[in-house]
C-alpha positions as CSV (number, residue, x, y, z in Angstrom):
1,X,-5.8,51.6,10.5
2,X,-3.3,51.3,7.9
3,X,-3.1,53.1,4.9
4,X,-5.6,51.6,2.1
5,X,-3.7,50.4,-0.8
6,X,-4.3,51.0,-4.8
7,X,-5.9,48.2,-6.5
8,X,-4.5,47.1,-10.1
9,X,-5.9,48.7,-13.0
10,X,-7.0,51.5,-15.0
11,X,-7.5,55.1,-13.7
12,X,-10.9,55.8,-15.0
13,X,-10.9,57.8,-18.1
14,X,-7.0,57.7,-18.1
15,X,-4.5,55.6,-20.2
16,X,-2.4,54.7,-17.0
17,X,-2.6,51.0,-15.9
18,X,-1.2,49.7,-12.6
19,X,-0.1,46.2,-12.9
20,X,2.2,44.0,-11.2
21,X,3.1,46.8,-8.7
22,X,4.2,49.1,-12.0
23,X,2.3,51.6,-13.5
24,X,2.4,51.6,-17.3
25,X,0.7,54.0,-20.0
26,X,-1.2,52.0,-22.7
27,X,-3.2,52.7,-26.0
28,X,-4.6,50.5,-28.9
29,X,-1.3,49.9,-30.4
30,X,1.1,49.3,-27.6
31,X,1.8,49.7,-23.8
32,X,5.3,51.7,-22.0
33,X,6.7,51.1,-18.7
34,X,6.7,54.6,-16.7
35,X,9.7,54.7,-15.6
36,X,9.9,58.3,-14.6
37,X,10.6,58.1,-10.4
38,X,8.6,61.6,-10.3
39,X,6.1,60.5,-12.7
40,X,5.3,57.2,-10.6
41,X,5.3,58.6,-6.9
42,X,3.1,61.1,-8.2
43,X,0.9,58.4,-9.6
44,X,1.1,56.0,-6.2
45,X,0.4,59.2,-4.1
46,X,-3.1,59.8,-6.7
47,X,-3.8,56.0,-6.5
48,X,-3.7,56.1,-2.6
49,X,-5.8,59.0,-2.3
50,X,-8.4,56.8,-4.7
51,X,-8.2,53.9,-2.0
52,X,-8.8,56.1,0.8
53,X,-11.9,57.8,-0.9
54,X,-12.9,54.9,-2.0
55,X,-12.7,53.5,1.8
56,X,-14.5,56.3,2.7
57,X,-17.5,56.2,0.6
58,X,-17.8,52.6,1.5
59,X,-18.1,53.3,5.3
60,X,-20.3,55.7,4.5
61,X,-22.5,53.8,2.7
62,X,-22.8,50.4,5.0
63,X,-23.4,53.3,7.7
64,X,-26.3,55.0,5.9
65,X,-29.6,54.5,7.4
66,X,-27.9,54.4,10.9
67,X,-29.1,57.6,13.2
68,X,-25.5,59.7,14.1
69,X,-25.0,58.8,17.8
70,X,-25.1,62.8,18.2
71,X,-28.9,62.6,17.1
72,X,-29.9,60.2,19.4
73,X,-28.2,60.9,22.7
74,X,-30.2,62.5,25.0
75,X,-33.5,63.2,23.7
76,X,-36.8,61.3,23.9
């Protein structure tokens, strides 16, 4: 499985945008290109760890209401 990959857009509840494969900070009056290289890794490191959870919550969900296999094996 490859690694899941951040979506465009805004962190929630955060003034950093993703778009167009760069991350820029924005308010009412403007928007700035990060161009820090430690600033943005750390940001695409974040936003991956987002995509994964976000994975992960999804597989859970479309696998709720299944029994675990380890419930099920072995007993009647």
């Amino acid at each position: 499985m490859s690694a899941p990959t951040p979506r465009p857009g805004r962190f929630v509840r955060s003034p950093v945008v993703l778009r167009d494969g760069q991350w820029w900070l924005v308010s009412g009056a403007s928007s700035i290109l990060a161009s820090d290289p430690t600033f943005t890794s750390t940001l695409d490191r974040f936003a991956a760890l987002m995509a994964a959870a976000d994975q992960s919550v999804a597989v859970l969900r479309t696998e709720q209401g299944n029994p675990p296999a380890s419930r099920c094996q072995g007993r009647r």
